[in-house]
C-alpha angles and dihedrals in degrees: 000000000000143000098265096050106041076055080058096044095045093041089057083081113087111244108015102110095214122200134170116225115175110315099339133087110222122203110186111199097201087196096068095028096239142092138217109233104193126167109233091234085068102055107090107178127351123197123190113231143173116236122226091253081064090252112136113228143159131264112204125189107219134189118229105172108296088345125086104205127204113237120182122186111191123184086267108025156348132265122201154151117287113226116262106258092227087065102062103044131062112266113280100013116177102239145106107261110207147232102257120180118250085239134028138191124236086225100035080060092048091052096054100043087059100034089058084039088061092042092054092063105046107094079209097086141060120206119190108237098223082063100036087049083057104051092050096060087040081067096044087050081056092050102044088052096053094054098051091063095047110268115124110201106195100167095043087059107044080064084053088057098039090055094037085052096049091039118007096087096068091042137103098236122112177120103062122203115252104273114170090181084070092041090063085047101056086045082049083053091052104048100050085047079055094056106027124104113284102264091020097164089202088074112013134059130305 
C-alpha cells in the first residue's frame, strides 16, 4: 500500500480530513485537535468497523518495531494502545505500575488528565501519593502510546507537566528511562504555552 491509497482507505471514514505530506499520510480528527501522521509502509492490515456509539471508523494494524499496534480513527476521535508502563521507567523502579486499560480514547485521555489536573488543585481533597504517583505514570502510559502511532497531544500533555510540576517531586514516581521523543514533546508543551493567549486554558493552569 502507498501513500496515496492508504489517504483513500483512511478518508473513507466521515470527518477525518486526510492529507498526504511527504511520505506521510496525515488524518487530522478537528474534534481533538490532533492528527495521526503514519507512513503507509507501516501500516500492515486496516478493517472498517462501527463503534458502539454507532460512528463508523477505521482499525489499522501498524508496525511499530517488532509490535503491531491497533489504531482506530473514528469521525470524532482515536482510539489507540497506551504505552507499557515498564517501558517508560528504569528497571526496577520502586513504584506502583498500574492497571492501564488495552485501549484507550483520545478523548477519554484528554478528560482524565484534566479531570486529576483539577483535582490536584482543590485543598479539599487529599490524594494519597502512592496513588497519585500511579495515576500519573498510567497517563504517561496514554501519552506514550499516542504518540507511537503518530498522534502528538500537546495539550494532553501540558496538563501532565502542570500536575508533575506541582506534585511529582514528593512522589514516588521515578525515575523515568532516558526518551528524547518525550523530550521534544515537552519542548513542543512550552512553546505553545510561549506563544498561547494569556489565560489559554489548553496549555496553562486550570
Amino acid at each position: 500500500m502507498d501513500a496515496d491509497e492508504l489517504a483513500r482507505v483512511i478518508g473513507e471514514v466521515p470527518g477525518p480530513e486526510v492529507t498526504v505530506e511527504g511520505d506521510l499520510v496525515v488524518a487530522r480528527v478537528p474534534a481533538i485537535g490532533d492528527a495521526v501522521r503514519l507512513g503507509a509502509v507501516d501500516v500492515l492490515d486496516y478493517e472498517y468497523l462501527v463503534a458502539p456509539t454507532g460512528e463508523p471508523g477505521i482499525e489499522l494494524e501498524v508496525r511499530r518495531g517488532h509490535e503491531k499496534l491497533p489504531l482506530i480513527i473514528l469521525g470524532e476521535d482515536v482510539v489507540f494502545m497506551p504505552a507499557y508502563a515498564a517501558d517508560l521507567v528504569v528497571e526496577d523502579a520502586p513504584l506502583r505500575v498500574p492497571s492501564v486499560p488495552n485501549l484507550i480514547a483520545y478523548s477519554e485521555m484528554h478528560r482524565d488528565v484534566r479531570a486529576l489536573g483539577r483535582a490536584i488543585d482543590d485543598p479539599a481533597l487529599e490524594l494519597d501519593p502512592e496513588t497519585l504517583a500511579a495515576t500519573l505514570l498510567a497517563h504517561r502510559c496514554f501519552l506514550a502510546g499516542a504518540v507511537r502511532v503518530g498522534l502528538w497531544p500537546v495539550r494532553v500533555a501540558a496538563w501532565w507537566e502542570y500536575m508533575w510540576a506541582r506534585v511529582g517531586k514528593g512522589l514516588p514516581a521515578e525515575p523515568f528511562r532516558a526518551d528524547p521523543v518525550w523530550d521534544r514533546l515537552m519542548a513542543d508543551v512550552t512553546r505553545a504555552r510561549r506563544q498561547a493567549p494569556a489565560g489559554a486554558e489548553a496549555y496553562t493552569a486550570p
